[in-house]
Gaussian input, Z-matrix of N, CA and C with variables (Angstrom, degrees):
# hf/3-21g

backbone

0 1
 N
 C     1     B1
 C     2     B2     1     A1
 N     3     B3     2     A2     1     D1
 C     4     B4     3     A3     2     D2
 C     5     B5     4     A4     3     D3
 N     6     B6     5     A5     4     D4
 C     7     B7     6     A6     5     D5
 C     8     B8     7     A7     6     D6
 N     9     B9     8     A8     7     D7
 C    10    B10     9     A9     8     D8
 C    11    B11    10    A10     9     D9
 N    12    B12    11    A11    10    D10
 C    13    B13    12    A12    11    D11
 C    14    B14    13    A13    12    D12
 N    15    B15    14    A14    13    D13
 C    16    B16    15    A15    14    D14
 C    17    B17    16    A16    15    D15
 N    18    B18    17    A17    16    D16
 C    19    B19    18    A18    17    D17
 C    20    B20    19    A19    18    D18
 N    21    B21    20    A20    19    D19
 C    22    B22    21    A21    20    D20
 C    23    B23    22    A22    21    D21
 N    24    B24    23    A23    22    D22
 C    25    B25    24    A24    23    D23
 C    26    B26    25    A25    24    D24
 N    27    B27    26    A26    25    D25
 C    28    B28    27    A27    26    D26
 C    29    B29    28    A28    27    D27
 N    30    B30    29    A29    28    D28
 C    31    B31    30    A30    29    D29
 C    32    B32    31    A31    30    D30
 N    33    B33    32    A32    31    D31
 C    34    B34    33    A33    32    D32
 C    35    B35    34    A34    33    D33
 N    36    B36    35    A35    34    D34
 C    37    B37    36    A36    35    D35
 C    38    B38    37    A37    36    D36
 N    39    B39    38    A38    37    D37
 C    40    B40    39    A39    38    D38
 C    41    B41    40    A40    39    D39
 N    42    B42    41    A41    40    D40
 C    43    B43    42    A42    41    D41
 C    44    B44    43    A43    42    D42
 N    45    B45    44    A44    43    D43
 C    46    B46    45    A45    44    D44
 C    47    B47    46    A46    45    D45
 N    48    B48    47    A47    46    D46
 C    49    B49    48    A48    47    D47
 C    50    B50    49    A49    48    D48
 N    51    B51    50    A50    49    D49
 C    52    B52    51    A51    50    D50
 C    53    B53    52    A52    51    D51
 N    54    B54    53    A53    52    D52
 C    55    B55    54    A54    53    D53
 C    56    B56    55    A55    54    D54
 N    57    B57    56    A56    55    D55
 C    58    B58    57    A57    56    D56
 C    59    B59    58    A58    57    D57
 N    60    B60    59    A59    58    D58
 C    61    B61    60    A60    59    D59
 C    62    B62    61    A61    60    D60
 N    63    B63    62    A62    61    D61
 C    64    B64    63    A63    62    D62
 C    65    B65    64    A64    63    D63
 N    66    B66    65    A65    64    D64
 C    67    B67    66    A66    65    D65
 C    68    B68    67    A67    66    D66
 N    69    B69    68    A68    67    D67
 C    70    B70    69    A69    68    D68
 C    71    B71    70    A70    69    D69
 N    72    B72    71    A71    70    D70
 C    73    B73    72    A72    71    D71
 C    74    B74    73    A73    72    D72
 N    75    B75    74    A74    73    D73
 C    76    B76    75    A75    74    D74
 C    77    B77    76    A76    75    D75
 N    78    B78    77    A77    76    D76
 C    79    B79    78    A78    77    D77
 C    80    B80    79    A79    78    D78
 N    81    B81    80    A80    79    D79
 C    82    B82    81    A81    80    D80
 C    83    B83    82    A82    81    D81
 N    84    B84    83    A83    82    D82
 C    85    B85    84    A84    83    D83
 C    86    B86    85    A85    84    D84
 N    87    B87    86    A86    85    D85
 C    88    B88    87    A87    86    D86
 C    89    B89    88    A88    87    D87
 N    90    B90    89    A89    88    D88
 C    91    B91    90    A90    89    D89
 C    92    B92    91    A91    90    D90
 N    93    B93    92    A92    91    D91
 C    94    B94    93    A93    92    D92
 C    95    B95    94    A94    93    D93
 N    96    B96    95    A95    94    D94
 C    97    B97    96    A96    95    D95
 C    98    B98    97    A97    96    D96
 N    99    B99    98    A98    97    D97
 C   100   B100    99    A99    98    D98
 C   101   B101   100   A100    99    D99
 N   102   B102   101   A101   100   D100
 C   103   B103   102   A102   101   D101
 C   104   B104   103   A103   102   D102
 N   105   B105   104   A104   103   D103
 C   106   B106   105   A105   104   D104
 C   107   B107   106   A106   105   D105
 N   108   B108   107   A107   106   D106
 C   109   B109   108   A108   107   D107
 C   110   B110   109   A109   108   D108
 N   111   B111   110   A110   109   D109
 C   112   B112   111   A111   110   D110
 C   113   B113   112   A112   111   D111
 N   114   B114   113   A113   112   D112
 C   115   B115   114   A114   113   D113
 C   116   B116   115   A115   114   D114
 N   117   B117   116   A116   115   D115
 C   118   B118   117   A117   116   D116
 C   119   B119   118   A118   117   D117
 N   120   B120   119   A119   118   D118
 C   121   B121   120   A120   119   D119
 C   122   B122   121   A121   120   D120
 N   123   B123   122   A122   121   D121
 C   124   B124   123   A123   122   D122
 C   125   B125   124   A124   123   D123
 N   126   B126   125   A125   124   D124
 C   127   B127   126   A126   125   D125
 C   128   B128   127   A127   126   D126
 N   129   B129   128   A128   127   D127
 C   130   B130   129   A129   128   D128
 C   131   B131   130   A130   129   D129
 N   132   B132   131   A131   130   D130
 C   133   B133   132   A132   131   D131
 C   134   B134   133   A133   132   D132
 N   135   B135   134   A134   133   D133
 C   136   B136   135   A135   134   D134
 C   137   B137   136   A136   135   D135
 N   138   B138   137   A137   136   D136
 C   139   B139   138   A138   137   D137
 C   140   B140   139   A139   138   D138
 N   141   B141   140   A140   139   D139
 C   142   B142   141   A141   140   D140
 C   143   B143   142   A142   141   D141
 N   144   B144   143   A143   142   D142
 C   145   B145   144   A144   143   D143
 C   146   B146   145   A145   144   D144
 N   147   B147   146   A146   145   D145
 C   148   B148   147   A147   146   D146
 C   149   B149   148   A148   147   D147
 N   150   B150   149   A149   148   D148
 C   151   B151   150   A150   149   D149
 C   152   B152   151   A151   150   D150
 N   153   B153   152   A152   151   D151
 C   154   B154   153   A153   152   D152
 C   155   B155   154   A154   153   D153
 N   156   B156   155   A155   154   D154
 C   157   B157   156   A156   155   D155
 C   158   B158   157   A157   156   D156
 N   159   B159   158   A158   157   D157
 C   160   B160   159   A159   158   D158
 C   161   B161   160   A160   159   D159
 N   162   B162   161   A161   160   D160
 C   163   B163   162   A162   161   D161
 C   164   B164   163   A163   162   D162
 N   165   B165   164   A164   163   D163
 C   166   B166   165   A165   164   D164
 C   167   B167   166   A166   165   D165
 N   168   B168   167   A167   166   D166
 C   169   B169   168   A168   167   D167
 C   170   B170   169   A169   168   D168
 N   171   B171   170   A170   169   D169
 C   172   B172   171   A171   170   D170
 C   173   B173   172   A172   171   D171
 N   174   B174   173   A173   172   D172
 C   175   B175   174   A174   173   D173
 C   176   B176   175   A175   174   D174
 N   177   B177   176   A176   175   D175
 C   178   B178   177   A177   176   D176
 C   179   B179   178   A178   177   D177
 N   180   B180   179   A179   178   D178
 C   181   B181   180   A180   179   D179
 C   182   B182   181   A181   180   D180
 N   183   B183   182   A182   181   D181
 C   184   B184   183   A183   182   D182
 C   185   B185   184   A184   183   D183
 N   186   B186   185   A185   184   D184
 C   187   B187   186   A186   185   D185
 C   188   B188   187   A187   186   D186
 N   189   B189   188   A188   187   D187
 C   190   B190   189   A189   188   D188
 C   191   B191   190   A190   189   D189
 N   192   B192   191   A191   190   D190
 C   193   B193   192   A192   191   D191
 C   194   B194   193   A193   192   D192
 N   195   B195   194   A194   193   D193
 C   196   B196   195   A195   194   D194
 C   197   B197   196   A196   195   D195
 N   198   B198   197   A197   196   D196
 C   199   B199   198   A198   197   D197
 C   200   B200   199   A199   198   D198
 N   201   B201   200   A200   199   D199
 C   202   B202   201   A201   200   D200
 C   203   B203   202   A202   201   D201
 N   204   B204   203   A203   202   D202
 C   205   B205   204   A204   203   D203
 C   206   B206   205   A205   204   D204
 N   207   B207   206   A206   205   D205
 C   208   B208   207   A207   206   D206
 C   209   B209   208   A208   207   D207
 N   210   B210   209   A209   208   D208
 C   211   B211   210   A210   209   D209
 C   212   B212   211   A211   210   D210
 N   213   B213   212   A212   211   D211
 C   214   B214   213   A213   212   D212
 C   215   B215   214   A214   213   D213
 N   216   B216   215   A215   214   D214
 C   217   B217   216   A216   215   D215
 C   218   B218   217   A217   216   D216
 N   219   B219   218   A218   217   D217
 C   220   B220   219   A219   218   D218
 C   221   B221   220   A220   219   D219
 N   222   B222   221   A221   220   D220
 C   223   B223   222   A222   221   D221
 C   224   B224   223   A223   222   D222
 N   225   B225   224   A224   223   D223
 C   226   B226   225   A225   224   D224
 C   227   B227   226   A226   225   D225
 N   228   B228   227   A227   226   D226
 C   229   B229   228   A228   227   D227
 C   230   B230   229   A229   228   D228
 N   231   B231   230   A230   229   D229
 C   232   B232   231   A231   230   D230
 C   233   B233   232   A232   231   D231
 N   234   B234   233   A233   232   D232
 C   235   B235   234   A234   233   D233
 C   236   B236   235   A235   234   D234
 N   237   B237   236   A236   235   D235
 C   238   B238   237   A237   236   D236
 C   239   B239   238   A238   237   D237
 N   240   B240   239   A239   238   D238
 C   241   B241   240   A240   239   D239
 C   242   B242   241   A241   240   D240
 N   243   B243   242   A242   241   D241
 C   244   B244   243   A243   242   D242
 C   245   B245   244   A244   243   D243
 N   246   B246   245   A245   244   D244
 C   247   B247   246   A246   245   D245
 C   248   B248   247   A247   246   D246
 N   249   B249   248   A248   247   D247
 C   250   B250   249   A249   248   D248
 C   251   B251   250   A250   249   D249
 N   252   B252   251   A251   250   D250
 C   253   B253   252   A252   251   D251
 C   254   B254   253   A253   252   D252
 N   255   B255   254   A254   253   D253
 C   256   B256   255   A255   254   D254
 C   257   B257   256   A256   255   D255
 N   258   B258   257   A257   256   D256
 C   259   B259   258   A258   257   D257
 C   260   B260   259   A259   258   D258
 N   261   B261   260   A260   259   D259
 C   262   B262   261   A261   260   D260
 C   263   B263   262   A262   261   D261
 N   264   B264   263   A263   262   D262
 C   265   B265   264   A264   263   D263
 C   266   B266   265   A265   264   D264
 N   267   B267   266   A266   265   D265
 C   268   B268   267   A267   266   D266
 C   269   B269   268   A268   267   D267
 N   270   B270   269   A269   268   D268
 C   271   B271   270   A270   269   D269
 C   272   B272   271   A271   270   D270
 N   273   B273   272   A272   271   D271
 C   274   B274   273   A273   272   D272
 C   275   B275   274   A274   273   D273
 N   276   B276   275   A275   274   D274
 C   277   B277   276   A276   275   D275
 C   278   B278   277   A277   276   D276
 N   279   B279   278   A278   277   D277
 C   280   B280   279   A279   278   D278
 C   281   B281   280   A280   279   D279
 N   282   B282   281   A281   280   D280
 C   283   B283   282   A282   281   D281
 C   284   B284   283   A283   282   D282

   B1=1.4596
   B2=1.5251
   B3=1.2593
   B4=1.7075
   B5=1.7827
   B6=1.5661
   B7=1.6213
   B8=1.5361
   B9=1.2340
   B10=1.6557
   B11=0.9733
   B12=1.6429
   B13=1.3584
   B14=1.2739
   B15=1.6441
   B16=1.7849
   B17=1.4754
   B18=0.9989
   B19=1.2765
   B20=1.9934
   B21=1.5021
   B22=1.4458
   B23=1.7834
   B24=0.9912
   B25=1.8611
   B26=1.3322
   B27=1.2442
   B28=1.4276
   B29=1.3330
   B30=1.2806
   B31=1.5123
   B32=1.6892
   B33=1.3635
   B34=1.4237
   B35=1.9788
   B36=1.0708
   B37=1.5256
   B38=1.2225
   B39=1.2927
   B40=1.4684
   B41=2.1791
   B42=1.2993
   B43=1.3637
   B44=1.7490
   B45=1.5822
   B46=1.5987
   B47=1.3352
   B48=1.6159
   B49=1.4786
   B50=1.6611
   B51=1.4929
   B52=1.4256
   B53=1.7094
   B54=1.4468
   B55=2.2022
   B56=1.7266
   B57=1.4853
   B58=0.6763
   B59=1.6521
   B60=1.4621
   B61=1.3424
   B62=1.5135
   B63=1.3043
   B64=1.1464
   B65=1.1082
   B66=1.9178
   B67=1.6197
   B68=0.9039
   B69=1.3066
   B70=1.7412
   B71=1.6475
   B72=1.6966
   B73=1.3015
   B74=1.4422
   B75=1.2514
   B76=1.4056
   B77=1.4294
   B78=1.2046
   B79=1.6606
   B80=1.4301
   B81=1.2991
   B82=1.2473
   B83=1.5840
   B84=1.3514
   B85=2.0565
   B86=1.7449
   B87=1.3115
   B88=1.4455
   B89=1.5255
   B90=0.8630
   B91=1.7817
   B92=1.3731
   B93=1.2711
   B94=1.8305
   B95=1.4807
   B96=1.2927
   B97=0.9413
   B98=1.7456
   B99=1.1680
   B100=2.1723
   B101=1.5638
   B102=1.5064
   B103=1.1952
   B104=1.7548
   B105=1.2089
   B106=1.5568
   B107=1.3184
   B108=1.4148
   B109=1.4510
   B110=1.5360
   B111=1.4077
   B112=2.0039
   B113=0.9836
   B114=1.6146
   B115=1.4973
   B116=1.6724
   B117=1.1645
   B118=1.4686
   B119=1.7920
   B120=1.4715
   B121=1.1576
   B122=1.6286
   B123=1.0283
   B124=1.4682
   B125=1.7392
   B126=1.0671
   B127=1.8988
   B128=1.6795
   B129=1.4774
   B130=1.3807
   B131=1.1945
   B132=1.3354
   B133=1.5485
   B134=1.8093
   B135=1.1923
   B136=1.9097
   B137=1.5136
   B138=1.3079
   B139=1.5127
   B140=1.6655
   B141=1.1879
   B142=1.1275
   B143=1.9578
   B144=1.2422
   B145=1.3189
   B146=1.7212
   B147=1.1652
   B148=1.5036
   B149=1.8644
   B150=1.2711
   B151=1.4249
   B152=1.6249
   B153=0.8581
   B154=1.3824
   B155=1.5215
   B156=1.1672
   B157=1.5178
   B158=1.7640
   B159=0.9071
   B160=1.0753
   B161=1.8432
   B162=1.1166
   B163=1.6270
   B164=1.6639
   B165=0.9676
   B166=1.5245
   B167=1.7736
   B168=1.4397
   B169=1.2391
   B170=1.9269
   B171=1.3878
   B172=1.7230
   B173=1.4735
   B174=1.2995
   B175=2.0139
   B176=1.2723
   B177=1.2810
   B178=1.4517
   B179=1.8829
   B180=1.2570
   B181=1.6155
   B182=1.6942
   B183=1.4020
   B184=1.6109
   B185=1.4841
   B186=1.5718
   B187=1.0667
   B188=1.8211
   B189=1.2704
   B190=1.2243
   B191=1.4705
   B192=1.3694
   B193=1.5392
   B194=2.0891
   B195=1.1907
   B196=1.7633
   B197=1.3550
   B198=1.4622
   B199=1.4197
   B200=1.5417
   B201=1.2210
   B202=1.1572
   B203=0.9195
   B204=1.6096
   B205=1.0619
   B206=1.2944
   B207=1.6320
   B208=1.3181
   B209=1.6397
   B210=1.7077
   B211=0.9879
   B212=2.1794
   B213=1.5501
   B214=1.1795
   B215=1.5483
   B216=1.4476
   B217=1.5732
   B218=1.3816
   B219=1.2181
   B220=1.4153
   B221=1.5406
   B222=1.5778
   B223=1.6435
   B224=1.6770
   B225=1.4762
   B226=1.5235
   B227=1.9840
   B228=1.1982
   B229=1.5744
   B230=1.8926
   B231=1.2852
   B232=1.4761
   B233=1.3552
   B234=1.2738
   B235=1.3119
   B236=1.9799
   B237=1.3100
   B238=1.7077
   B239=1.2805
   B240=1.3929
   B241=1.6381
   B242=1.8477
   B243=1.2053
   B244=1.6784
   B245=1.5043
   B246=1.4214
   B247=1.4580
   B248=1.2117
   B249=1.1375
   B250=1.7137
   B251=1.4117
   B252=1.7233
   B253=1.3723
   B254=1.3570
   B255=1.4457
   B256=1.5284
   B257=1.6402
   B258=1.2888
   B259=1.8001
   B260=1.7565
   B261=1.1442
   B262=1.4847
   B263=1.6735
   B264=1.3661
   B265=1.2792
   B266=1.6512
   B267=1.0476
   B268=1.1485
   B269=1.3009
   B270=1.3529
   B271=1.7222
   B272=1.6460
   B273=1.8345
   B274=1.2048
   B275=1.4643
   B276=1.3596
   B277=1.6268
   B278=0.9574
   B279=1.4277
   B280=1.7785
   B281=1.1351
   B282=1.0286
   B283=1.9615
   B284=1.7526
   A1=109.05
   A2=114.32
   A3=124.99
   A4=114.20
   A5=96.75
   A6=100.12
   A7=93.46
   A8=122.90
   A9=155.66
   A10=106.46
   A11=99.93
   A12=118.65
   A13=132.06
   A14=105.31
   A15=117.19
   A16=101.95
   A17=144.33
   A18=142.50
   A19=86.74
   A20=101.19
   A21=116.90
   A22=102.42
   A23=104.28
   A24=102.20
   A25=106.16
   A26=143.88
   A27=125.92
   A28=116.94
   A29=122.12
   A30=121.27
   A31=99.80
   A32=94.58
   A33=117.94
   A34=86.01
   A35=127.05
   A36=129.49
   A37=100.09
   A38=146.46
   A39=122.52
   A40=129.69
   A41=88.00
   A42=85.44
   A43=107.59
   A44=106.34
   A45=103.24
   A46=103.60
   A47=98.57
   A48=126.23
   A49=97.32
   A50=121.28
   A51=156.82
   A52=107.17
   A53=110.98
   A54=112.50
   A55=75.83
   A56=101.38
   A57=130.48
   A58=127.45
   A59=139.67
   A60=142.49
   A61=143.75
   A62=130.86
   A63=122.49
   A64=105.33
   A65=109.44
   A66=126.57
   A67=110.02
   A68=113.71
   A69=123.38
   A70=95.19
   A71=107.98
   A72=137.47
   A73=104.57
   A74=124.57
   A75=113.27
   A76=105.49
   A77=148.77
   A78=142.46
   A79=116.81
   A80=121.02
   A81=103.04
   A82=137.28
   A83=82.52
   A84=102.25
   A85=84.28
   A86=94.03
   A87=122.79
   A88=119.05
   A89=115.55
   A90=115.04
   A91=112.40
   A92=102.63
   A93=119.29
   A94=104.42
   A95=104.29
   A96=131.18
   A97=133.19
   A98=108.70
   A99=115.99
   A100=95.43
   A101=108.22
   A102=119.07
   A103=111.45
   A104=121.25
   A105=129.21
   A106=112.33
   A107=130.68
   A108=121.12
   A109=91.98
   A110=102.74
   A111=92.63
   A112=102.83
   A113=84.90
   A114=123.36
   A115=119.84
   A116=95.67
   A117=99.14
   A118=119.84
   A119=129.55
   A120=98.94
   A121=105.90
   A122=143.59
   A123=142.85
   A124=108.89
   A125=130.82
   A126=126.93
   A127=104.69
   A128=98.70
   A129=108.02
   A130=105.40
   A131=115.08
   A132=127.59
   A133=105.04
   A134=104.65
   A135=90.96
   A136=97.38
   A137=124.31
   A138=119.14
   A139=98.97
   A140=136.33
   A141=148.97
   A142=101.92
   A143=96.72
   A144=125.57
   A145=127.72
   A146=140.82
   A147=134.29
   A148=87.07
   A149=109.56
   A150=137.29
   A151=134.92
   A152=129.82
   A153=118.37
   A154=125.91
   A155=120.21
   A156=126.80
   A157=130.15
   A158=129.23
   A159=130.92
   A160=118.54
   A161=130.45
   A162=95.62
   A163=90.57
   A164=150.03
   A165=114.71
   A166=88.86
   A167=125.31
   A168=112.69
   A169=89.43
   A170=118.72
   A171=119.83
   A172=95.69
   A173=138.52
   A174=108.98
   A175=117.71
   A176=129.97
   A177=126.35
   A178=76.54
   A179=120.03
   A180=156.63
   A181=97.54
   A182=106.09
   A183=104.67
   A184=102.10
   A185=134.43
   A186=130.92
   A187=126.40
   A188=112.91
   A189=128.87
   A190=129.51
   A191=88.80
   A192=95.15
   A193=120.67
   A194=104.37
   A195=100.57
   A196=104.78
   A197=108.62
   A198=128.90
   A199=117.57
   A200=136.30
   A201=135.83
   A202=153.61
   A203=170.22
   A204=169.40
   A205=143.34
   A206=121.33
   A207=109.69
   A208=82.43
   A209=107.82
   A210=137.04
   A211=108.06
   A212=103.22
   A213=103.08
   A214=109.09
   A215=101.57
   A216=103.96
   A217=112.75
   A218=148.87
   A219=132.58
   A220=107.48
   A221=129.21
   A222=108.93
   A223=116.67
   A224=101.97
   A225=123.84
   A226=95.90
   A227=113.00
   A228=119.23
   A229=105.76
   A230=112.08
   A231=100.64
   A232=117.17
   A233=125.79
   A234=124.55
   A235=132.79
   A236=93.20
   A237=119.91
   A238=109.23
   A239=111.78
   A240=105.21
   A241=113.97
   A242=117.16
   A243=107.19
   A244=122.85
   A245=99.87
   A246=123.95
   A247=109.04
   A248=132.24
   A249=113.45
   A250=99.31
   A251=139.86
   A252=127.98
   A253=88.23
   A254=132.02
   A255=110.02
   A256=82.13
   A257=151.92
   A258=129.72
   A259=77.50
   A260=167.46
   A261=159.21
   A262=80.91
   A263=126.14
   A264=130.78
   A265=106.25
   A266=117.85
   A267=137.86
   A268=129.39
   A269=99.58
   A270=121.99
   A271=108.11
   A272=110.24
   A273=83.51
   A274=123.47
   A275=108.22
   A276=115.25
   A277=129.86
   A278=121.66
   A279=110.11
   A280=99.11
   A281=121.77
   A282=136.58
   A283=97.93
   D1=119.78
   D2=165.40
   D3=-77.27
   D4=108.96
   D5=175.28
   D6=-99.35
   D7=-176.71
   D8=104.81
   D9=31.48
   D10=-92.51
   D11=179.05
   D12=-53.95
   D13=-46.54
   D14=168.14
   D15=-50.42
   D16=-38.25
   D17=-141.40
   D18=-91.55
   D19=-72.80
   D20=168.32
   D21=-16.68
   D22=-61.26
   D23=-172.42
   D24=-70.13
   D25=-32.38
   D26=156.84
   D27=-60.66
   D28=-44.95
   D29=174.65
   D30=-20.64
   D31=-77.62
   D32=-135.57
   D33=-85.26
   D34=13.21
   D35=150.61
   D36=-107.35
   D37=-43.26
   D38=150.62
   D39=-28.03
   D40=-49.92
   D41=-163.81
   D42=-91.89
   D43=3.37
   D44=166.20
   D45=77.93
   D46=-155.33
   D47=162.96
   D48=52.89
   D49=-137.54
   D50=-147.74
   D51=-110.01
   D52=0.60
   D53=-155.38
   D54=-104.05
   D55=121.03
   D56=164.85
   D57=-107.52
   D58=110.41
   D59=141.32
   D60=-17.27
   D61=97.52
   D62=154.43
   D63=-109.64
   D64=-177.42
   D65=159.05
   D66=-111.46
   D67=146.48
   D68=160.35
   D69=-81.77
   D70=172.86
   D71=-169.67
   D72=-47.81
   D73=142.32
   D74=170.74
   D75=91.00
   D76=-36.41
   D77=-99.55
   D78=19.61
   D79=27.33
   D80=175.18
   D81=-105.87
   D82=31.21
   D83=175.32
   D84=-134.67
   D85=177.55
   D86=156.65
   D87=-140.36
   D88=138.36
   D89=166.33
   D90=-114.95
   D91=151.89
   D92=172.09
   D93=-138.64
   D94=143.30
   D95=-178.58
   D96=-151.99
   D97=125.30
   D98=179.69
   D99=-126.20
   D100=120.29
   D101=155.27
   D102=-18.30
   D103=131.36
   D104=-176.75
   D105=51.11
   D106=44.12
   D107=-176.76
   D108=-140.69
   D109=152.94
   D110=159.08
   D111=-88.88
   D112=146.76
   D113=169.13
   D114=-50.81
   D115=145.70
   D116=-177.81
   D117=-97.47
   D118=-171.33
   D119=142.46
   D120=-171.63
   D121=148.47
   D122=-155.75
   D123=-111.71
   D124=134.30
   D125=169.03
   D126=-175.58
   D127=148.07
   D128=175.19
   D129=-86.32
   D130=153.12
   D131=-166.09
   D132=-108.53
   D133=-163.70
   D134=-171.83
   D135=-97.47
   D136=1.67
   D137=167.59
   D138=-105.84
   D139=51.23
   D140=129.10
   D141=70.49
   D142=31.49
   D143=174.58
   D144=-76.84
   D145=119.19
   D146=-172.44
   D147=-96.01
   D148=117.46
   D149=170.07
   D150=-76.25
   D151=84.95
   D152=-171.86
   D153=-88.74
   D154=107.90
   D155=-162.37
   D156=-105.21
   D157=90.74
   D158=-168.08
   D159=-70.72
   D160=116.50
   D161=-160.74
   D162=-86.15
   D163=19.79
   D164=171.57
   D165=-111.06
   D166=51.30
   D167=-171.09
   D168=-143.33
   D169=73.35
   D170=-167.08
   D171=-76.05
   D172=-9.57
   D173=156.92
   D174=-97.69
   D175=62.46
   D176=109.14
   D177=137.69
   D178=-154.34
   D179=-171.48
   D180=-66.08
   D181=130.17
   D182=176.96
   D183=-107.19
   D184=-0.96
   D185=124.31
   D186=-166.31
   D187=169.13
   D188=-162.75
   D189=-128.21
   D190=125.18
   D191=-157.27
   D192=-117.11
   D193=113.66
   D194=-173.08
   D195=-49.70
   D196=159.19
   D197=163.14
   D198=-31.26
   D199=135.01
   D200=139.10
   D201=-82.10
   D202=163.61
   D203=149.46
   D204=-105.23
   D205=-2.16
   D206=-176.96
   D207=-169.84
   D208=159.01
   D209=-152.15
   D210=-61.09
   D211=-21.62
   D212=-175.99
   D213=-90.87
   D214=-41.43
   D215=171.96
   D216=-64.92
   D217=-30.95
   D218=169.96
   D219=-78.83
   D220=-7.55
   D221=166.31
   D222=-87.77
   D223=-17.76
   D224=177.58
   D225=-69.76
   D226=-36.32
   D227=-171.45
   D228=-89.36
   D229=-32.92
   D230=163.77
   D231=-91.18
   D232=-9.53
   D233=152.35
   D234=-44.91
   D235=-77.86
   D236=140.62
   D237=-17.52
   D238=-75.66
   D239=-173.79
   D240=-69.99
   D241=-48.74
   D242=142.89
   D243=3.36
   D244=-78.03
   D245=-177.20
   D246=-66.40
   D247=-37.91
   D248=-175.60
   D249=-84.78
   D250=-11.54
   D251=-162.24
   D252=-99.67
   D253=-16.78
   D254=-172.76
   D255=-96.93
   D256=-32.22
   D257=-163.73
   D258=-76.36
   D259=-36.42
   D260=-115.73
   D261=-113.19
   D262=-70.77
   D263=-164.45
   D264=-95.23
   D265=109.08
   D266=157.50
   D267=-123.11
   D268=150.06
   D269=-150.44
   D270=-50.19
   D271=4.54
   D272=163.62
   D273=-119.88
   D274=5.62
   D275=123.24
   D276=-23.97
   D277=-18.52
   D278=-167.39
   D279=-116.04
   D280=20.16
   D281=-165.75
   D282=-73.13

């Protein structure tokens, strides 16, 4: 079974370095996290949506991702989400 969180831990073995993985309750969040960066955070929405949340980002999901089904489409989907947290965080974020 692919949660949140499972997903969250490839993220953050996608993106290397210091991004570290937890779960929220349930597995049904994920968090990411790099020392001095915002936090990230992963959940399905009530249209059965995987959510990507940035907290210093208050209008809404910085991106959104359909359901998956099989083992290539969810590494293609933590990939993706990879990619939108490094164009989101850039190095002058790290200022």
């Amino acid at each position: 079974m692919t949660t949140p969180a499972a997903v969250a831990d490839r993220v953050a073995e996608v993106l290397g370095g210091n991004w570290t993985a937890t779960a929220g309750p349930w597995k049904a969040s994920g968090h990411l996290d790099e020392p001095g960066a915002d936090p990230y955070a992963l959940h399905v929405d009530e249209h059965g949506e995987l959510c990507l949340w940035a907290s210093l980002n208050p209008l809404g999901p910085i991106a959104v991702f359909r359901e998956v089904h099989t083992p290539e489409d969810i590494e293609a989907v933590a990939k993706g989400i990879a990619e939108e947290i490094r164009q989101h965080h850039t190095p002058a974020d790290q200022g």
